[in-house]
C-alpha positions as CSV (number, residue, x, y, z in Angstrom):
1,X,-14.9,4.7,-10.8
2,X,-12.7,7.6,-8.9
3,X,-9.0,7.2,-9.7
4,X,-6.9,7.1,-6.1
5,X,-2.9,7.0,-5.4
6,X,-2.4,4.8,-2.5
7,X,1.1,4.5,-1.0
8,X,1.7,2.1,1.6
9,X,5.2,1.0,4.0
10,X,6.0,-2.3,4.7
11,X,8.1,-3.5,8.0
12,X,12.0,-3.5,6.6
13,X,12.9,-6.2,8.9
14,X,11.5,-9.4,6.8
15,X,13.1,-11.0,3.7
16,X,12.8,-9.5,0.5
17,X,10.9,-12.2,-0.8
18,X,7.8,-11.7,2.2
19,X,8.1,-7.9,1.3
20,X,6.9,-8.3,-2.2
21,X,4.4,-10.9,-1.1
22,X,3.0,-8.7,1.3
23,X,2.6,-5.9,-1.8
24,X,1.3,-8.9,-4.0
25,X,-1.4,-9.1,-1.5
26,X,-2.7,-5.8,-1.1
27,X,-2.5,-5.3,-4.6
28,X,-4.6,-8.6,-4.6
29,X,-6.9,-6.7,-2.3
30,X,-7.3,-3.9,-5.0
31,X,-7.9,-6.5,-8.2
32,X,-10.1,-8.5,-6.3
33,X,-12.3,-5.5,-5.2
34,X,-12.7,-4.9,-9.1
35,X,-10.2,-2.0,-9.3
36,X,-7.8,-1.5,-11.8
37,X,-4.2,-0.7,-11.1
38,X,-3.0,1.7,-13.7
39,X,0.3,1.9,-12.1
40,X,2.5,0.1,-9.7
41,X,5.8,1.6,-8.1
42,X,8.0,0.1,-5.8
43,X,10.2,3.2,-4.4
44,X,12.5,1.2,-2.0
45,X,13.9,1.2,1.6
46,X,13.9,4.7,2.7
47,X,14.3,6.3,6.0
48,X,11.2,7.4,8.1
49,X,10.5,11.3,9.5
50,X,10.1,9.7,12.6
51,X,9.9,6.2,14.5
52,X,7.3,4.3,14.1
53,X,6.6,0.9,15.8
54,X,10.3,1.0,16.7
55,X,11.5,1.0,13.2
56,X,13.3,4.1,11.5
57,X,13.3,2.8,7.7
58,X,10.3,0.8,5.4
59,X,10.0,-0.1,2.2
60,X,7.5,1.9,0.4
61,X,5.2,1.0,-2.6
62,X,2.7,3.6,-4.2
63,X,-0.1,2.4,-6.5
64,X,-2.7,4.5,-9.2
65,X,-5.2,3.0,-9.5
66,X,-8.7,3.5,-10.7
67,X,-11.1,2.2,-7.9
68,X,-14.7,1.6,-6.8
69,X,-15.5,3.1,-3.2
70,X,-16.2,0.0,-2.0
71,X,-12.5,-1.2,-2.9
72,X,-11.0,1.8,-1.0
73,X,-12.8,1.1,1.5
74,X,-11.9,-2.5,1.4
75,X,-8.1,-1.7,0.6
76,X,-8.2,0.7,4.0
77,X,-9.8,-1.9,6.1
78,X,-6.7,-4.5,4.8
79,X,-3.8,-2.2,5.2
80,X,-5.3,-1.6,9.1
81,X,-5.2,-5.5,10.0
82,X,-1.8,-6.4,8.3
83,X,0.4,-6.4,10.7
84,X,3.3,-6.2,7.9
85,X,2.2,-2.3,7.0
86,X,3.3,0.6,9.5
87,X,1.5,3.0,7.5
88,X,-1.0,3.5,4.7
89,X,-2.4,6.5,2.8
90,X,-4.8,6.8,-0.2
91,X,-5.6,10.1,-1.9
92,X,-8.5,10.6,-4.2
93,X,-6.6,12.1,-7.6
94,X,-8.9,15.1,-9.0
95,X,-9.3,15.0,-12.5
């Protein structure tokens, strides 16, 4: 098991309630796969560096979790298809 800090943004134009569903899943993604989330931070609205998808602002969520491959690579393949996520990003955490 490698240990992996994913951080993910999530469209800011839905209802609260759909944005923490749509974190609820992916973090689904990750238990389902086997992993285990040490931690789980939601870090808010925040502006983006630069447009993406027309949008200036997302709400951004960062997990640590400790992970198979196989549910990194089944996390990744997720966050591509939901159309709720403008971006995604894991990092694998050196111990």
């Amino acid at each position: 098991m490698n240990k992996y800090e994913i951080m993910f943004i999530v469209r800011p134009d839905m209802e609260e309630a759909e944005i923490r569903k749509t974190a609820d899943s992916m973090k689904k993604v990750l238990t389902d796969a086997k992993a285990k989330v040490l931690e789980e931070k939601a870090m808010g609205q925040r502006e983006l560096a630069y447009e993406i998808k027309k949008f200036n602002t997302g709400y951004y969520y960062l997990f640590v979790v400790e992970a198979s491959r196989e549910a990194e690579q089944e996390f990744n393949r997720v966050a591509r298809i939901n159309e709720n996520l403008l971006r995604h990003l894991i990092v694998k955490v050196e111990e």
